[in-house]
N, C-alpha and C positions, 0 to 999 in steps of 0.2 A: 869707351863712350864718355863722352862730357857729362857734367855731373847734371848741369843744368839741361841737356835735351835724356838724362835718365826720371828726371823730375815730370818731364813733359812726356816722356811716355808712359810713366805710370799712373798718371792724372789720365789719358785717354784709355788703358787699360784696365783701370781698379774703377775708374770713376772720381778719384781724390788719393792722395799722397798720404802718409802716417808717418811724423817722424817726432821723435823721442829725444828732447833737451836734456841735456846732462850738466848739471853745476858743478863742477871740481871739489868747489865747499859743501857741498851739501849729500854727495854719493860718496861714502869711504874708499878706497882702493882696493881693498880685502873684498868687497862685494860687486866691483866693477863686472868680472868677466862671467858672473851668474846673470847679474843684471843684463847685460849684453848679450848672451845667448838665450835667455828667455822671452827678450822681446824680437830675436831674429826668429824662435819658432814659433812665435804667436801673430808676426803677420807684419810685424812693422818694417817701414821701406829706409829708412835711416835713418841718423842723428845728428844732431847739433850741441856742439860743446862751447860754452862759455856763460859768464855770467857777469851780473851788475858790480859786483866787486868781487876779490879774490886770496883770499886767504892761503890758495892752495900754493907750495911751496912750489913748485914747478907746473907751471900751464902747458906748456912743451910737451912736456915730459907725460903729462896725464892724455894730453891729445895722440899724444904718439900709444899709450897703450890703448886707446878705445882702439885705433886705427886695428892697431896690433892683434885685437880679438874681437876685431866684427871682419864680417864681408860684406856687408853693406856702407853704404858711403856717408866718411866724416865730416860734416859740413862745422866750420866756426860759424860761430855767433857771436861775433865781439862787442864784449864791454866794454873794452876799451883799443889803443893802439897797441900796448903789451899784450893781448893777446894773440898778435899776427905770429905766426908762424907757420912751418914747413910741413909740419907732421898729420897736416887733416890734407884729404881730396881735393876741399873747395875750402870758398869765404862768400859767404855771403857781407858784399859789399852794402853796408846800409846807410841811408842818408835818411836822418829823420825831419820827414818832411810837412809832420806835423806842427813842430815848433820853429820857432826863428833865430836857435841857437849856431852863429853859423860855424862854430868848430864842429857842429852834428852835423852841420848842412854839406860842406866841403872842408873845411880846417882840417881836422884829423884826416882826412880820405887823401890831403894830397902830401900829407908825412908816409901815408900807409901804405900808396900806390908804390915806390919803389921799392920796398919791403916783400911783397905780392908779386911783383914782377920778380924779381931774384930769388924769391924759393919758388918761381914758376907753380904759383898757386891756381888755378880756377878762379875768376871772380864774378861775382853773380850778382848785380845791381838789383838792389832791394829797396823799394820806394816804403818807407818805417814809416807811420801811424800810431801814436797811444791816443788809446781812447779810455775816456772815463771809465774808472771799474765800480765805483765806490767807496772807493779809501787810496790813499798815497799810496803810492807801489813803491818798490825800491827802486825800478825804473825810471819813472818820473824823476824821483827824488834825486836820481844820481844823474840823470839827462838835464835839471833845471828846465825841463818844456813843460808846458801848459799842455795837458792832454785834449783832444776835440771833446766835448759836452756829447755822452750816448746820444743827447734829441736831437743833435744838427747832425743829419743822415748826408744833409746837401751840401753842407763843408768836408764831409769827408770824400763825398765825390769828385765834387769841383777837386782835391787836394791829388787825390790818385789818376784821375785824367790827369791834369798837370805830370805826376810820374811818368805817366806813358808816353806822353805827346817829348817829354824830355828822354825819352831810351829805355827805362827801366824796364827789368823782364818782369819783376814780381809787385806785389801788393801784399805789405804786410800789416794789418791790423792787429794792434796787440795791447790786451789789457792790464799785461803785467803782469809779473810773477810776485803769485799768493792772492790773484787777486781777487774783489769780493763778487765782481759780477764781470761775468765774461762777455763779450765785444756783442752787441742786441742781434737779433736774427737781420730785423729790418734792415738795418746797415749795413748787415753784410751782402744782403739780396741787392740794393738800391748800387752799391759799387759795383761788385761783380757784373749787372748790367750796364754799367755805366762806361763801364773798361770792357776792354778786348783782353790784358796782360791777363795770369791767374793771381789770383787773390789766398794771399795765406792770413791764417787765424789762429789767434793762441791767447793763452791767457783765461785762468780761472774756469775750463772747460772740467767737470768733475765728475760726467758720467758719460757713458756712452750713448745714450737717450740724445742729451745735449750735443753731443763730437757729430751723431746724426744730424742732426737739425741744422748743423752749421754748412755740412757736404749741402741739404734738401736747399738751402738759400744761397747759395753761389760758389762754398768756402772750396778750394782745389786742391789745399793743402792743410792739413791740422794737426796742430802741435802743442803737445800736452811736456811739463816738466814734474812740477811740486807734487803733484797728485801722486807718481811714484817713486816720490823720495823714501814713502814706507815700505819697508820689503810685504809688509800684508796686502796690500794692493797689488801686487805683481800678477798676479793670478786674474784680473780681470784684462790686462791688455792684450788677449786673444778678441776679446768682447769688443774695447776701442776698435782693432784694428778690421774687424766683421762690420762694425758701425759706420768708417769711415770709409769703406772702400764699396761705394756703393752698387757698381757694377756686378761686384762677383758674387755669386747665391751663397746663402749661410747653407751649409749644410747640418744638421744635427744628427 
């Protein structure tokens, strides 16, 4: 099954998608395939590997082993074009369509697309969004875009119509990793009606109260990173993934 119509039946089957970012620099390797099986029995639907910058002496090679000890599917998230590679399922193709930088816009996508085609990748066209979190993200700072202002609800719509009417399958609104306030409910309600496409959301979400709230106002996908970089946190993303999937009954 394509990664991208696994996405879209899990969204009509849970109610919303759960997947779980992984930075190379910030998860040691010694703690990779604990962390990986405990969020495959706590409920989450899969992951995304990559990050704003990289330290990690091989990207390849750490994507290959997430690949290697999950069964659920490795989607990139690229930081940049050295993160294309063979060894995830997919790619999420993103154009960040918030700012007017246009190596985010197309530049880098049309060095990347031959690279995607010959490791016969998956690509998954992703209309990118930062929005205001309350403090510089590393995102921002390493995109140079101007994030949309949380109170203009109607520039991020007018922005994600534009995605759709141009092809893209998803909507990604995203406040940034570490960030201080994660993407407003309203915003997220105001798009998700706005668009037909699903709407993903990420960024500075810290509890499952909130991971809730974001499913209750339009969100079809939500993605949490920094929160479980501590191994003490691990123990609650049975909880995220009960919160987010709002179809299925918690059971206690």
């Amino acid at each position: 099954m394509k990664i991208y119509n696994y996405l879209l039946e899990t969204i009509s089957k849970k109610g919303a998608a759960y997947l779980i970012l992984i930075d190379p620099d910030r998860l040691p390797d010694n703690k990779l395939g604990n962390f990986i099986s405990t969020c495959e029995i706590s409920g989450v639907d899969g992951f995304l590997v990559g990050g704003s910058l990289l330290f990690h002496e091989s990207f390849e090679a750490f994507t290959k082993k997430v690949r290697e000890n999950s069964k659920l599917p490795v989607i990139i998230f690229p930081g940049s074009i050295n993160q294309v590679n063979p060894s995830a399922d997919a790619i999420f193709f993103l154009s960040v369509i918030s700012g007017r930088n246009p190596e985010h816009l197309i530049g880098n996508h049309v060095i990347a697309a031959p690279l995607i085609k010959s490791y016969n990748l998956e690509a998954i066209s992703v209309g990118y969004m930062l929005i205001e979190s309350g403090k510089l993200t590393t995102t921002q700072y390493m995109n140079g875009s101007l994030p949309i202002p949380r109170n203009k609800k109607e520039i991020a719509s007018a922005t994600a119509l534009a995605a759709e009417y141009l092809g893209m399958k998803f909507i990604y609104l995203e406040a940034g990793s570490g960030a201080e306030k994660s993407v407003p409910n309203d915003m997220i309600s105001e798009v998700s009606q706005c668009c037909s496409i699903p709407v993903i959301v990420g960024g500075g979400i810290k509890s499952p109260i909130e991971a809730a709230e974001k499913v209750k106002n339009g969100a079809q996908i939500i993605v949490t990173g920094n929160h479980f970089e501590n191994e003490n946190t691990w123990d609650s993303l049975r909880t995220f993934a009960n919160a987010v999937h709002s179809k299925i009954p918690v059971t206690i």
